[in-house]
N, C-alpha and C positions, 0 to 999 in steps of 0.2 A: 777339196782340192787345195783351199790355201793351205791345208796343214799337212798335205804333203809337199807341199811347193818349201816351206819354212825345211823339214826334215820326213823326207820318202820313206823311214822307217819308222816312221808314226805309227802307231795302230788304229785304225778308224773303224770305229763301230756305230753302227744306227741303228735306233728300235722307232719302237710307235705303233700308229694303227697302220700307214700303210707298209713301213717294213713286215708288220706281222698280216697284214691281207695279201701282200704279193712280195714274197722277200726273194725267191730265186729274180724276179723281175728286176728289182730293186738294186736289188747287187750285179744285174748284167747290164746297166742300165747308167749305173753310177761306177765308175772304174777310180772312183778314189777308194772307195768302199773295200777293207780288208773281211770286215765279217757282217753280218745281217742278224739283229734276233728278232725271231718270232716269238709273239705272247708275252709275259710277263718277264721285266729283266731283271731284277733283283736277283736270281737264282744263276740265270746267264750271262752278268757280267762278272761274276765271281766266277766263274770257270772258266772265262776268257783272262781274268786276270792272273790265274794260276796257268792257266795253258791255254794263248795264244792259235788261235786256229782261223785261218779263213775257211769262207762261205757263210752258211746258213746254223746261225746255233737257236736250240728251240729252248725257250724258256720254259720253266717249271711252275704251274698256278699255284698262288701260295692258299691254304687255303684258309689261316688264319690270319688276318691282316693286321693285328692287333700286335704279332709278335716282330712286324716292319720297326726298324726306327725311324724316329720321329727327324721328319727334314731338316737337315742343318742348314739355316738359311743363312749361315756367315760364308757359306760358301759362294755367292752372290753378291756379285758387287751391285745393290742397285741402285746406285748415280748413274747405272749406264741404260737402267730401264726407266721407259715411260710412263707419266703418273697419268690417271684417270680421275673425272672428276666426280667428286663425293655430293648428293644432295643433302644428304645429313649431315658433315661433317661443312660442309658447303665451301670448302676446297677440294685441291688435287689432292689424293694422297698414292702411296705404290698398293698394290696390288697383290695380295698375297693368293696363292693358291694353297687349298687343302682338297685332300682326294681322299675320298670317305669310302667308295663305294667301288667295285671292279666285276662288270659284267653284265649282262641286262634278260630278261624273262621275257623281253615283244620277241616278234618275228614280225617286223618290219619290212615292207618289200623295198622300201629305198637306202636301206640301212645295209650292212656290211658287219653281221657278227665276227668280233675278232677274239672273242671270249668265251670258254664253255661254260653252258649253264652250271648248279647253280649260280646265281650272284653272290657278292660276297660282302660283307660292310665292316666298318671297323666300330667298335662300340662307340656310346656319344659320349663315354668318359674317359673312351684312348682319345681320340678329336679334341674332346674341350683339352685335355692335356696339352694339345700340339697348339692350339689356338692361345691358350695362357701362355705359353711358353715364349709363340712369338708378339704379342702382345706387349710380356714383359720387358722381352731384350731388345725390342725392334719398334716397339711402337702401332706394331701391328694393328690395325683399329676394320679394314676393306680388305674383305675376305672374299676369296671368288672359289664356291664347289664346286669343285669342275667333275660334273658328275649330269646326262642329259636327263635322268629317270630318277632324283633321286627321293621322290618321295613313294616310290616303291618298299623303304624301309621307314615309314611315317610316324613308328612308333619309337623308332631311334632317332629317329630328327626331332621328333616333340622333347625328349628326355633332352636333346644335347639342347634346345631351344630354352627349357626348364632350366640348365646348369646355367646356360649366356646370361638368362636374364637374371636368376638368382643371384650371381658373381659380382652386378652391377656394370659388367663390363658394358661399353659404349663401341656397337661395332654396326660398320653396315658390312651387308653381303650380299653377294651375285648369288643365284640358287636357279635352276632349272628343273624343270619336271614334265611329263606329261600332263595333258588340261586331262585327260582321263584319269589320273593319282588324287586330282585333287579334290577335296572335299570341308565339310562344314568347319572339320578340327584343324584344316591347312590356312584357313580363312582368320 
């Protein structure tokens, strides 16, 4: 709404999990809303960028994640974001998000698949690429995977785990999984 209130010929687009669970909803629902996408948007906002369309545009699953570029985090202004505090570091620091993984193998009865099987992961040597990267330009150190399952690829989180500590890098990270993934080598 405020960015059609600034200029009504803005184009407003919304993705996520709930535009892609209930996107005709979504978009009848929200009347700032010019287009909705469902699924993955990297394929759908490049379409919307070349040709502009309202309603519902469906995104395209990528299925090699690896061939995504890597997040520009200068695009981010973060003095505007809130720092969380570090026990290892044992100050605030910002908050970096990395996304490894898109999709999940449960069938969860309180869960809402928004993703077709299979799952998908980026290798742990595209990742540690993205994690040096903003490490180096950014200071990057609090890394959050924002991923709920993600030691369902255990054997890639050990290798990328292998490169972290090999590199000497000094980071803490948020990581999530189910207590069912985990086992003796998670430990």
């Amino acid at each position: 709404r405020a960015a059609k209130e600034v200029d009504p010929n803005i184009f407003v687009v919304l993705g996520g999990p709930h535009a892609t669970a209930l996107p005709e909803y979504t978009l009848k629902e929200c009347s700032a809303l010019d287009a909705v996408v469902a699924g993955e948007g990297e394929d759908a906002l490049e379409q919307l960028c070349k040709n502009p369309r309202r309603g519902v545009v469906r995104g395209v699953e990528i299925a090699d994640l690896n061939q995504l570029p890597l997040v520009d985090w200068t695009l981010f202004d973060y003095s505007k974001f809130k720092k969380l505090y570090s026990i290892l570091f044992a100050t605030e620091l910002h908050k970096y998000t990395v996304s490894i993984v898109r999709g999940c193998p449960f069938n969860c009865k309180f869960c809402f698949k928004l993703l077709n099987d299979p799952p998908r992961t980026r290798s742990a040597e595209n990742v540690f690429a993205e994690i040096t990267q903003n490490y180096e330009r950014f200071g990057a150190k609090f890394l959050y995977f924002s991923y709920s399952t993600l030691l369902i690829y255990k054997e890639n989180v050990h290798r990328l785990c292998r490169l972290i500590i090999e590199s000497g890098l000094k980071l803490a990270l948020i990581v999530q999984s189910r207590a069912d993934t985990i086992d003796a080598l998670c430990v």
